[in-house]
Every structure is written in C-alpha cells, then in structure tokens.
C-alpha positions as a LaTeX table, in Angstrom:
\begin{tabular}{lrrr}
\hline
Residue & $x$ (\AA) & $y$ (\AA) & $z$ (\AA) \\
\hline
Unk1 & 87.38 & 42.41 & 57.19 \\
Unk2 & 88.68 & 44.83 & 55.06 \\
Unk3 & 88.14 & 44.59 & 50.85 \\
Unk4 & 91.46 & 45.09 & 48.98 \\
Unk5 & 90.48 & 46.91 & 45.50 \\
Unk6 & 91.48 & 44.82 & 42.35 \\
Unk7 & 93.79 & 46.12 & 40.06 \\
Unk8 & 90.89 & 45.78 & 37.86 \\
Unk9 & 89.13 & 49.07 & 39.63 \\
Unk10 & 92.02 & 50.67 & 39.67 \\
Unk11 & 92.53 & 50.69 & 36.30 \\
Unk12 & 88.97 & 51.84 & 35.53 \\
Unk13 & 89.91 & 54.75 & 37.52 \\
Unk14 & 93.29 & 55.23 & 35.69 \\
Unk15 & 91.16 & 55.61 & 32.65 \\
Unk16 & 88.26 & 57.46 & 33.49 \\
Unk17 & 91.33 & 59.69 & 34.70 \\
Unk18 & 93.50 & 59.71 & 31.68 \\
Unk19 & 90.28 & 59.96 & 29.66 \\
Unk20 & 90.49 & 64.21 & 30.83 \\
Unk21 & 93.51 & 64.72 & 28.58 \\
Unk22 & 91.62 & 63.44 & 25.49 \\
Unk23 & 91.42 & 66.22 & 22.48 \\
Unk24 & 94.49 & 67.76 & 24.53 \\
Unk25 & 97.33 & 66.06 & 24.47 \\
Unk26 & 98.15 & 65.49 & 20.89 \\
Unk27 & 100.40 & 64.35 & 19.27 \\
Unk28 & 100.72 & 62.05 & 22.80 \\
Unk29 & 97.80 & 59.48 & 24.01 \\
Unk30 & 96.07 & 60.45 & 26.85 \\
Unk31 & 97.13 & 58.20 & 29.56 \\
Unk32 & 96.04 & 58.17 & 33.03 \\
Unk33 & 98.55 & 56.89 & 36.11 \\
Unk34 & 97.93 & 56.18 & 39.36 \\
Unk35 & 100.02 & 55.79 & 42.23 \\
Unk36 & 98.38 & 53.21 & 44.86 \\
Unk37 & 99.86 & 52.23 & 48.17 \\
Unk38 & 98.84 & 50.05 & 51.16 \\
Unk39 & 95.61 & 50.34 & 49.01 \\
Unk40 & 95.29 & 54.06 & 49.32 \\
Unk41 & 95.47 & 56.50 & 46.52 \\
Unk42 & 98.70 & 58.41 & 46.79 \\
Unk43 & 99.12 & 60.16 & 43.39 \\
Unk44 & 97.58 & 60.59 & 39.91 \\
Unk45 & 99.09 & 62.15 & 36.93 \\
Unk46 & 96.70 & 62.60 & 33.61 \\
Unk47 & 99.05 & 63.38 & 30.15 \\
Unk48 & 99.61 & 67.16 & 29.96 \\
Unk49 & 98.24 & 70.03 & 27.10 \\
Unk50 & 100.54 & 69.59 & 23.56 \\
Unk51 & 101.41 & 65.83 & 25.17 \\
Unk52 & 103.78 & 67.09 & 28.07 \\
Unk53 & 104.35 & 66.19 & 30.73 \\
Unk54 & 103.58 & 62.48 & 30.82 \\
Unk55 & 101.01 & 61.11 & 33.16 \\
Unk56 & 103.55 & 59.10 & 35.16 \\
Unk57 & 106.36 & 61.49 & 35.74 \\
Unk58 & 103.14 & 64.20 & 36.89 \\
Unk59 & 102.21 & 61.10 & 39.17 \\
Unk60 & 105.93 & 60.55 & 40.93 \\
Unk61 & 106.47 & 64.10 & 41.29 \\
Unk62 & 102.99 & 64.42 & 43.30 \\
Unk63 & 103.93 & 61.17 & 45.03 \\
Unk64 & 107.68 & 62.17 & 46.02 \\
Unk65 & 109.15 & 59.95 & 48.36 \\
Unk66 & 105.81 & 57.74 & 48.78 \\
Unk67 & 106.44 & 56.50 & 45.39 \\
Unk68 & 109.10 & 54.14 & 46.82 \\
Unk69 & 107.10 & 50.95 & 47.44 \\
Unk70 & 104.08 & 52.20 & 45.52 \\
Unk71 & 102.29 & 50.55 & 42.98 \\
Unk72 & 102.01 & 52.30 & 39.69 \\
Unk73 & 98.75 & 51.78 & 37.48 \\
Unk74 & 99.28 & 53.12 & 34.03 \\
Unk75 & 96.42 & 52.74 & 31.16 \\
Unk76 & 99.61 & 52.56 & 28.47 \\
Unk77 & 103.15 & 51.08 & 28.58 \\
Unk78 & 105.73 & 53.92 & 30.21 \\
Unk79 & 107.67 & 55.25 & 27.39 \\
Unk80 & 111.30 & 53.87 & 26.82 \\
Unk81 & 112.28 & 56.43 & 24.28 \\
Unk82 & 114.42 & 59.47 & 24.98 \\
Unk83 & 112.29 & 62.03 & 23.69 \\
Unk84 & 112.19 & 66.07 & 25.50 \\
Unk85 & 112.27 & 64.05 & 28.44 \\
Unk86 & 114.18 & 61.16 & 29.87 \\
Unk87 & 111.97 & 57.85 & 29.53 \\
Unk88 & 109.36 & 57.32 & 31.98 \\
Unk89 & 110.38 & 53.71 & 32.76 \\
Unk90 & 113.87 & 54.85 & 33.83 \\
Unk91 & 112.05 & 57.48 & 35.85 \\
Unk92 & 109.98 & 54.86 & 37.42 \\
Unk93 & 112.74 & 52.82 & 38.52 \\
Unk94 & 114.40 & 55.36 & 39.83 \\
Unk95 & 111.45 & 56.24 & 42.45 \\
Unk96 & 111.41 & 52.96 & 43.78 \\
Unk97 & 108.40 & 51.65 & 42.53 \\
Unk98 & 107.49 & 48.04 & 43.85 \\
Unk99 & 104.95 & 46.97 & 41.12 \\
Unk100 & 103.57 & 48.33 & 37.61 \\
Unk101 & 99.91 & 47.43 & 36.22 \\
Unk102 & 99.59 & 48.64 & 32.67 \\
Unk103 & 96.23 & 48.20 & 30.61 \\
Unk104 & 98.03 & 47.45 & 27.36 \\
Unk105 & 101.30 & 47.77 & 25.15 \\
Unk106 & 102.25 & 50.78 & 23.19 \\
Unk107 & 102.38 & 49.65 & 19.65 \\
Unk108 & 104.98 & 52.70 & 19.40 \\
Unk109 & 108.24 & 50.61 & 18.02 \\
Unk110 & 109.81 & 53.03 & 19.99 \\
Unk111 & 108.28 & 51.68 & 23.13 \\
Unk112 & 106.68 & 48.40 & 22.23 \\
Unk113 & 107.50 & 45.75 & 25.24 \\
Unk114 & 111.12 & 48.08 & 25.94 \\
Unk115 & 109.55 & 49.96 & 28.48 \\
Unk116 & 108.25 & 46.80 & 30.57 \\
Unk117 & 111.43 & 45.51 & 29.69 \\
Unk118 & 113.40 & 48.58 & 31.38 \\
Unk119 & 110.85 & 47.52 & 35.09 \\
Unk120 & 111.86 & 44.19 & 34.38 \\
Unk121 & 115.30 & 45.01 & 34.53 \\
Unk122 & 114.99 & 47.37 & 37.24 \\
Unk123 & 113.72 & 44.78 & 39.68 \\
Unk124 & 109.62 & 45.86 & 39.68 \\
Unk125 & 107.16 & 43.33 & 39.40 \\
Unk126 & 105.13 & 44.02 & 36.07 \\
Unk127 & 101.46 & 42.96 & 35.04 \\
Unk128 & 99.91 & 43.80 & 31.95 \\
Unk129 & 96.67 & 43.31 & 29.96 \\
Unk130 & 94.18 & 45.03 & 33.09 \\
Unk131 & 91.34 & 46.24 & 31.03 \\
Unk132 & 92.90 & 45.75 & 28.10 \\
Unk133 & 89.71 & 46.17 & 25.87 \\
Unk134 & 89.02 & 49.74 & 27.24 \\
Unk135 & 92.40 & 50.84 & 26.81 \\
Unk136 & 92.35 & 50.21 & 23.26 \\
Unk137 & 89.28 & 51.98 & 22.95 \\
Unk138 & 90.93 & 55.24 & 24.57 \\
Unk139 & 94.28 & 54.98 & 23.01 \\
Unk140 & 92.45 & 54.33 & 19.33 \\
Unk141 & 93.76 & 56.92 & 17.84 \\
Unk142 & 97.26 & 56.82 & 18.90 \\
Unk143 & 97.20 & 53.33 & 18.15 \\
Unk144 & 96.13 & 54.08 & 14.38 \\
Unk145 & 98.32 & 56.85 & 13.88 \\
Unk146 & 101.49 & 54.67 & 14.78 \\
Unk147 & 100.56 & 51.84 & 13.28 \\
Unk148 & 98.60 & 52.68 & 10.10 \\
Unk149 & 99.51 & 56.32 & 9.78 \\
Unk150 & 95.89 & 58.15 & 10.27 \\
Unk151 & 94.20 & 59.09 & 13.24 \\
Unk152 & 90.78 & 57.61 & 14.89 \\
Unk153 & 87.92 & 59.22 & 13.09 \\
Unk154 & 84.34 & 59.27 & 14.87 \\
Unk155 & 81.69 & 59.85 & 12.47 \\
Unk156 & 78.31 & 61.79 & 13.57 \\
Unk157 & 75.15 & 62.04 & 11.79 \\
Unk158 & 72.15 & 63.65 & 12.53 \\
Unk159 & 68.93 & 62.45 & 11.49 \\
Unk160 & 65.16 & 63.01 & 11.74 \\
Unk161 & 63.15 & 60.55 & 12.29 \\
Unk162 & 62.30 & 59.17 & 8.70 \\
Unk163 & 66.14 & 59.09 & 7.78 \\
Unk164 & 66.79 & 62.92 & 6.03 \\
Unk165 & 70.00 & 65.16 & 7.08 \\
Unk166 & 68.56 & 68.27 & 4.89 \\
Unk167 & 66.20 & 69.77 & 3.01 \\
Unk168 & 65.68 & 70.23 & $-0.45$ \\
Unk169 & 68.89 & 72.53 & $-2.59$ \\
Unk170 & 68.22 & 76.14 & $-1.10$ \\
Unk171 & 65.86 & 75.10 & 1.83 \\
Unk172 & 66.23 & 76.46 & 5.05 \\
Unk173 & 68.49 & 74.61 & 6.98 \\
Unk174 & 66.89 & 71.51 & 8.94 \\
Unk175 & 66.79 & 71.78 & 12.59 \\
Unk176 & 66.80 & 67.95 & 13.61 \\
Unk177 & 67.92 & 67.67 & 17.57 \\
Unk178 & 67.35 & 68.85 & 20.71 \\
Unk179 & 69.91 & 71.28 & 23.01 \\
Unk180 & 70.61 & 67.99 & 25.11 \\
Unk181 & 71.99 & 66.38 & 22.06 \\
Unk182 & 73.76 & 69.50 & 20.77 \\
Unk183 & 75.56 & 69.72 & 24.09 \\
Unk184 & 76.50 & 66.53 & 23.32 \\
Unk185 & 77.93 & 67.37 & 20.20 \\
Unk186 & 80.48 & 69.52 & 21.59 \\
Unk187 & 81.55 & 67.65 & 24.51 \\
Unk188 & 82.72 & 65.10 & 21.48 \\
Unk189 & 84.39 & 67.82 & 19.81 \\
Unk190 & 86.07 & 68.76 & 22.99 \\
Unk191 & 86.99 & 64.95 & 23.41 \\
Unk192 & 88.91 & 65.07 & 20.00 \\
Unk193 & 91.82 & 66.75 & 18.39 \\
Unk194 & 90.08 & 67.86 & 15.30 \\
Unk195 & 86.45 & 68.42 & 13.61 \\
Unk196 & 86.32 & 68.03 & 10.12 \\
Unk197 & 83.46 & 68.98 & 7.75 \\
Unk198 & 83.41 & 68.89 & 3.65 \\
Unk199 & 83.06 & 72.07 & 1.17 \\
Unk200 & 79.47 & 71.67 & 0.81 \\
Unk201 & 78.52 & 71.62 & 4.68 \\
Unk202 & 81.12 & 74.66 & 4.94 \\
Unk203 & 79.03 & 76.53 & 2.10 \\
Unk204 & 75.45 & 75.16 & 3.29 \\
Unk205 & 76.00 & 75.50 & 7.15 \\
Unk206 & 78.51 & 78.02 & 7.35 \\
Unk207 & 79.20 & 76.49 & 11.41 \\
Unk208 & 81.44 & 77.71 & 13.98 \\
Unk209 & 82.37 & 74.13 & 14.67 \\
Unk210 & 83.97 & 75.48 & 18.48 \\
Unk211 & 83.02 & 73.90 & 21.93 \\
Unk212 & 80.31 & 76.39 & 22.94 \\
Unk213 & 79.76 & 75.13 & 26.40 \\
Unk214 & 79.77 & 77.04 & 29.57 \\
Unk215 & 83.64 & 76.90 & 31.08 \\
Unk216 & 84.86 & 75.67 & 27.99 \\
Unk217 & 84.91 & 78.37 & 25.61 \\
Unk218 & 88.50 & 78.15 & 25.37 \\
Unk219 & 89.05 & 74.89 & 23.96 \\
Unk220 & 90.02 & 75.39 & 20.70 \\
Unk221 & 90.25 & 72.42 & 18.46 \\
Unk222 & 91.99 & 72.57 & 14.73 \\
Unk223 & 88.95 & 72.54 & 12.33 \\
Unk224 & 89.10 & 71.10 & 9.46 \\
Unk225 & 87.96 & 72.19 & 5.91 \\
Unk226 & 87.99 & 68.81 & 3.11 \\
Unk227 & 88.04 & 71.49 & 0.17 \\
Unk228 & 89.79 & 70.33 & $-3.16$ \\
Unk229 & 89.23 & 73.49 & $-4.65$ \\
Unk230 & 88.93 & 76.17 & $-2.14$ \\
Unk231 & 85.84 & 77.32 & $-2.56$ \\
Unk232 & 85.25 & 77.93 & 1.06 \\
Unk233 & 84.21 & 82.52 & 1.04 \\
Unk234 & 86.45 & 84.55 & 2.70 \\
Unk235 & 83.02 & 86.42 & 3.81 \\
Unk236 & 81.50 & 83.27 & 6.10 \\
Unk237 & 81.10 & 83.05 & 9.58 \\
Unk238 & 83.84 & 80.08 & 9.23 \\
Unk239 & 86.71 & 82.10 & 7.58 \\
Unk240 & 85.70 & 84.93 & 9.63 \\
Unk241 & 87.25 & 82.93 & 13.17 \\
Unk242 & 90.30 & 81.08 & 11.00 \\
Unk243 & 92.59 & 84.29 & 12.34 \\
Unk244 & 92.08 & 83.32 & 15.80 \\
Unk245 & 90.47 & 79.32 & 15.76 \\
Unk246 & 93.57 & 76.85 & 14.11 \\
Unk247 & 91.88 & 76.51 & 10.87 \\
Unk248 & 93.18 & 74.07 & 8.43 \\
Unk249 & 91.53 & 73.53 & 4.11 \\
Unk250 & 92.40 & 70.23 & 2.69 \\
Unk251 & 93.42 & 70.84 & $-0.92$ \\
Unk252 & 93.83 & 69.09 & $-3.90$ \\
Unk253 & 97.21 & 68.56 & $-4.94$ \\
Unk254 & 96.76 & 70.44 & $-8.33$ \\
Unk255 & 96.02 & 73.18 & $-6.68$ \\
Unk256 & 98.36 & 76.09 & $-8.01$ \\
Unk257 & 101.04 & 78.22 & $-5.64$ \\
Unk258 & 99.44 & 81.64 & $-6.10$ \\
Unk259 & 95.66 & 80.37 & $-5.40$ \\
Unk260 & 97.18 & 78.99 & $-2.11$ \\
Unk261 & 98.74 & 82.24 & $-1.31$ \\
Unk262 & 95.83 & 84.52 & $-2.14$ \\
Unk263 & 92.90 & 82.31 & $-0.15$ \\
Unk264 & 95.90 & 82.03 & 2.91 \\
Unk265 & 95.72 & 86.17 & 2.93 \\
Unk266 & 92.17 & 86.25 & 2.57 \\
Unk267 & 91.00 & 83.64 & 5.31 \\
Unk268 & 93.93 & 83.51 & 7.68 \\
Unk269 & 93.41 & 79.97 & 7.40 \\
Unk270 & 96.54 & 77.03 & 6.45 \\
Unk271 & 96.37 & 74.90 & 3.35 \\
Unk272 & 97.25 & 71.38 & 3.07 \\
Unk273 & 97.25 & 69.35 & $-0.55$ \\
Unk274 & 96.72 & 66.07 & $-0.66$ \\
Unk275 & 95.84 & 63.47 & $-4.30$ \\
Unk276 & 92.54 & 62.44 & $-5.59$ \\
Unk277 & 90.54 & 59.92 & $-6.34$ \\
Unk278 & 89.38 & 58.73 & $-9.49$ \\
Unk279 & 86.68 & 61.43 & $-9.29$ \\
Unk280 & 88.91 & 64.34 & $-8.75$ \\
Unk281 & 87.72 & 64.96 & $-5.23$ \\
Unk282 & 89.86 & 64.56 & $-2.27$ \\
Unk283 & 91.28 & 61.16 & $-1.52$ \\
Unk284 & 89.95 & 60.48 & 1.95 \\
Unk285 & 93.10 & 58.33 & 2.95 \\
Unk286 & 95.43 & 61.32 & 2.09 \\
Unk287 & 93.41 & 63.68 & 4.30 \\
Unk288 & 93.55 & 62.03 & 7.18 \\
Unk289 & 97.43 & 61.03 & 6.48 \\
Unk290 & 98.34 & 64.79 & 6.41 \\
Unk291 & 96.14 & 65.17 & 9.93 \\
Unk292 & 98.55 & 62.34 & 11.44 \\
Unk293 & 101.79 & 63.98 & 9.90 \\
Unk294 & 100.43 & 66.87 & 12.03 \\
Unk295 & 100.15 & 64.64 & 15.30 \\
Unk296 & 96.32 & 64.76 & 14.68 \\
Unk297 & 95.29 & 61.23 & 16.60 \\
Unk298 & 91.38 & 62.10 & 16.80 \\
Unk299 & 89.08 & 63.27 & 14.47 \\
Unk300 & 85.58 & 64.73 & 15.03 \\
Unk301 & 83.32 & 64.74 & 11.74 \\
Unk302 & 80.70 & 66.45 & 11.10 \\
Unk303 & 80.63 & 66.26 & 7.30 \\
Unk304 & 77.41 & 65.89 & 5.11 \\
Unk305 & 76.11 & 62.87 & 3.81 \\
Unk306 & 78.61 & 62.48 & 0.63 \\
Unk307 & 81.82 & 62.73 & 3.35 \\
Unk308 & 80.33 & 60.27 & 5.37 \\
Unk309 & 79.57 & 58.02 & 2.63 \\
Unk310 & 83.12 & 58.54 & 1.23 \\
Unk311 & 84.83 & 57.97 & 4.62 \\
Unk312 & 82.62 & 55.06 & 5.18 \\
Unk313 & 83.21 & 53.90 & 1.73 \\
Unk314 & 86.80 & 53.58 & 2.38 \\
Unk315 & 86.61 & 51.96 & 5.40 \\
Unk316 & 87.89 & 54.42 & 7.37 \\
Unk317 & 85.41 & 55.42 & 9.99 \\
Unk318 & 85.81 & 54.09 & 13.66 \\
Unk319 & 82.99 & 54.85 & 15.31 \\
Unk320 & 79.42 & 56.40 & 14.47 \\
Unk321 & 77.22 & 58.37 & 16.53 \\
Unk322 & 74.10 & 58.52 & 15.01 \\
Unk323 & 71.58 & 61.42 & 16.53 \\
Unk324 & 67.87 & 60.60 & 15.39 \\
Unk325 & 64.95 & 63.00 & 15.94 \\
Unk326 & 61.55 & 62.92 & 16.92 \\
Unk327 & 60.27 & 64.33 & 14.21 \\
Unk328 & 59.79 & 62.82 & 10.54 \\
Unk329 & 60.70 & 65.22 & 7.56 \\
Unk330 & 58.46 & 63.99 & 5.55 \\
Unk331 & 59.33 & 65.83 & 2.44 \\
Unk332 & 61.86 & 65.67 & $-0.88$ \\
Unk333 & 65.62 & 66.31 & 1.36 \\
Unk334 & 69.03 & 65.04 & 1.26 \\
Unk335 & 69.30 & 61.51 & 3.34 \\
Unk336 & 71.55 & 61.15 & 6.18 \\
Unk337 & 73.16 & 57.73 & 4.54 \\
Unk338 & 71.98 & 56.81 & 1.04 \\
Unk339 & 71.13 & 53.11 & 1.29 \\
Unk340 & 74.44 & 51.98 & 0.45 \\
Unk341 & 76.50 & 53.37 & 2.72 \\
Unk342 & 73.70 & 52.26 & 5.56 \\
Unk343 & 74.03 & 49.00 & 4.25 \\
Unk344 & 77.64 & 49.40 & 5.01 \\
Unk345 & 77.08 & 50.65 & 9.04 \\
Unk346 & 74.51 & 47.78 & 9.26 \\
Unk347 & 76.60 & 45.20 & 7.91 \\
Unk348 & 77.81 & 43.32 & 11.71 \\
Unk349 & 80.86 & 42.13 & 9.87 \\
Unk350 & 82.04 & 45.79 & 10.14 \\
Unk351 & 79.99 & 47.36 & 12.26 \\
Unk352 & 78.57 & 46.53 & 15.92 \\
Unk353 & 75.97 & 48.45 & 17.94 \\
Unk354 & 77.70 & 49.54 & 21.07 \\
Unk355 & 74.82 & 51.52 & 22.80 \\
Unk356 & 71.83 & 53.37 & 22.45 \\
Unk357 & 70.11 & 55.66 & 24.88 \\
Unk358 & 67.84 & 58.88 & 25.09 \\
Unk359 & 69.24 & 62.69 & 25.72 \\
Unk360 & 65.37 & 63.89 & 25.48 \\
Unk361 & 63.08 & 63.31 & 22.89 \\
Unk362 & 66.60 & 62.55 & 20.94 \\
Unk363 & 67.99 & 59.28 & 20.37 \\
Unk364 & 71.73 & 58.72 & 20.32 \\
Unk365 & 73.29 & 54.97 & 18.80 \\
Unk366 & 76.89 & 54.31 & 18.79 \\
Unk367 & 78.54 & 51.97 & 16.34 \\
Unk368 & 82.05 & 50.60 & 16.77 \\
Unk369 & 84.11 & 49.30 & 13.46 \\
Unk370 & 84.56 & 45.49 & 13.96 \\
Unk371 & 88.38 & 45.06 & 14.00 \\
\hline
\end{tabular}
C-alpha cells in the first residue's frame, strides 16, 4: 500500500523552500510554492532577489502544462493586487490548477482573503491554515511591516559565561565565542535584510558587519548605523566599505543640511533622520519605521548592551539569540543586559524560551516575544 503525503509535509517543504529567499527578497516575503501532482513533486518556485518574481508564477512556469490538475502549496496567500505583475491568483487560475493549500493569510489589505477569493471564484478547491504557526514565524517581518509599520527585529547578544559583553572603557575588545558560533552569526545576517549596530559598538568594534562565509561573500546586506549625531570616523574599517556595502546612519532629526552633506562625501554612506526620545537619543520606533519605508522587513542587531536595552525597553524586539561562553570574565566590564532589561527577556509574559543547544563549547538560547 502506498502512503499519500499530507498536505501537512508538503507544506513543511514549501517552507523550508521559501525559507532560501529570506534576507533577499525584500520588500516581498519569502514564500515558497510547490506544485504537487498524483503525489509527485512537479514544480517549486522560491520568491525571487529585490521580491520578483513571485514564488508561484516561478512554480507554473517550471510546471507548464502539468500545472493543469496540479495542486498548488503556497506558505502565503497568492497576491490579488496588480502590482509589476498581473496577480498571482489570476495566474493560477489560468493554469488550471485543481486545488490550493496555503499556510496562512496575507494581512496585506491589498491581498487579505481577495486572493483565495479570486480561486474561489475560479472554480479551485482552497484550504488554508496548513502550518499556520510556522508560517507566521517566516513571514514575521512582512507581517509587521504591513500591519504595524516596522520590520521583525532579531536581537543577538553575546555573553561570557558570568553575564559581561565587554571589558572595562579602553580594554581590549572581549573575545567571547567560538568560530562555530560566529559562523552562526552570519548565516543570521545572511537570513535578514539588514544588521544594525549603535554609535558606540561602531566606535568600539569598528566591524565589517558582511556575511564572511565561504560562497557567500557576495551577499550584501544594508548595514545599519543608529547614530544621532554622526559621530561614526570617516577613517574606520566601517566607513571605509560604505562606497561599495549599502550603508545606511540613522540620524537625529536636528541634525543640520550641511553636516549631512559633508559626512555623505566623506563616508559614501546615506543618512536617514528620524525624532528622539526624551533623552535626545534616537527614538527606536522611528528607526525602524524609516527601515520599513525602505521595504526593510528583517532586521539583524548586533548593537551593544544600551541598544538592546532600548529596543527591548520599547518592546520592540522579536526574537533573541543569546550566545553564552565558556569562559567567565571575571573582572569590572560592561554586562550583556543590565538586570532590568533581563528581567524583561525573562519575564514569560513576553518572552518564551524556544530552544537551546550547543555549537561547541558555545551555548546558543532563542527567545520568541509572546504575542
């Protein structure tokens, strides 16, 4: 007897799949389609670089004329919007598509329940809601940039063992994980859209912040500067790559015309201003609105301590990925999280532990914001 596949393992498929396109398909989700038919694979599309082509007009034109009688598996609602393309659900009509399994709705008002509608219509047989949970996960920061105008932000923090990010003011700087965990590091920042970092970690660190890993060397990913009052030297490693990495400093809003102008000609990188807070510093919430209005959906940071706290502060961090050494510090240093803002991450009203495992003598533990 032969074992039909659920649509349930199809869909994990359809997201492992669309989960290639994530960090490159902004300002688009990345959404993974499958074609399936008499239970064998006949197509797969996976949302294209800059958010074109979507995944299921890549899967129908792989497919052809074995699309007709097909059934489509798509981790997010076809689009019903005419956009630089005509919608996808009129496309999928069109092909002859039998059946439609989507993970989840596309909170898009654009799209919302019109492009099941538009199947509906068209005579295919429509299920929705097939690993809804994981979907969400994936399409976060679409999701949040649609509905509350700021993209998915995934906080990591680097720790040693007793709880310290950094040395003492003018130590040298703290070597706290292992190269299993670094690689780590920038397979997230390949994963996302953006990495962000404050003034002070730009000044202390002076980092690269590009995916360094064998093969991927060219995926470039906007990094981002939280900088009210652009102090970030024209002479640093970081400034030195802002020519030919998309480099963007996130200003204060005070900030005067001609200052712009002259740090712009000195660093090659772009300027946004944003407000402040109370404090003078930038307002966290206007940050991250300026990265949507740029179809920024994901954010990587790797900030100090007082962005983290201020992101977490605000409630705007999604996830945490918390690296912890082996080794104590065991000396006067800067903590990772002062107590209140752990207080916040260990609070399981907003936070939950999602897992926790080893990458060598390294621990890794991701936290998920409780919606």
């Amino acid at each position: 007897m032969t074992e039909t596949i659920s649509d349930e393992a199809w869909m994990d498929a359809a997201l492992s799949f669309g989960r290639r396109a994530l960090g490159r398909c902004a300002p688009n989700p990345a959404v993974g389609a499958l074609l399936v038919k008499d239970g064998t694979l006949v197509a797969r599309g996976v949302t294209g670089s800059g958010g074109r082509p979507h995944a299921e007009t890549q899967a129908l034109q792989a497919a052809g004329a074995a699309a007709r009688g097909a059934t489509l598996y798509a981790t997010l609602e076809p689009c019903a919007h005419r956009g630089e393309t005509p919608p996808c659900a009129e496309a999928i009509v069109a092909a002859g598509v039998a059946r439609v399994v989507t993970a989840m709705q596309d909170p898009d008002p654009r799209v919302s329940g019109k492009g099941h509608d538009i199947l509906r219509a068209g005579g295919i047989e429509v299920v929705t809601g097939v690993r809804e949970a994981a979907a969400r996960r994936d399409h976060l920061g679409h999701m949040l940039r649609v509905t509350q105008g700021r993209p998915m932000v995934t906080l990591k923090l680097a720790q040693t063992r007793d709880g310290f990010a950094a040395g003492a003011p003018h130590d040298p700087r703290l070597s706290v994980t292992g190269p299993l965990a670094d690689a780590q590091t920038h397979l997230e920042r390949a994963a996302h859209d953006a990495i962000m970092i404050g003034a002070g970690t730009a000044r202390e660190d002076d980092p690269l912040l590009t995916v360094r890993l064998p093969g991927m060397e060219d995926q470039l990913r906007l990094r981002v500067v939280i900088d009210g009052n652009l102090t970030l030297s024209p002479g640093s490693r970081f400034a030195a790559l802002a020519r030919t990495v998309p480099t963007l400093v996130i200003a204060l809003a005070t900030t005067p015309d001609d200052a712009v102008e002259r740090f712009c000609e000195a660093t090659g990188a772009e300027v946004a201003r944003v407000g402040a807070d109370p404090l003078g510093r930038v307002l966290p919430p206007a940050a991250l609105a300026a990265l949507a209005k740029r179809g920024v959906t994901r954010v990587f940071c790797e900030g100090g301590p007082r962005l983290a706290e201020s992101l977490l502060a605000a409630g705007l961090v999604d996830i945490v990925m918390l690296h912890t050494g082996p080794k104590a510090f065991g000396g006067a240093g800067r903590l990772a999280l002062r107590p209140a803002a752990r207080a916040v991450l260990e609070d399981t009203q907003l936070y939950r532990l999602t897992d926790a495992f080893e990458l060598g003598p390294d621990k890794i533990t991701h936290y998920e914001k409780v919606c």
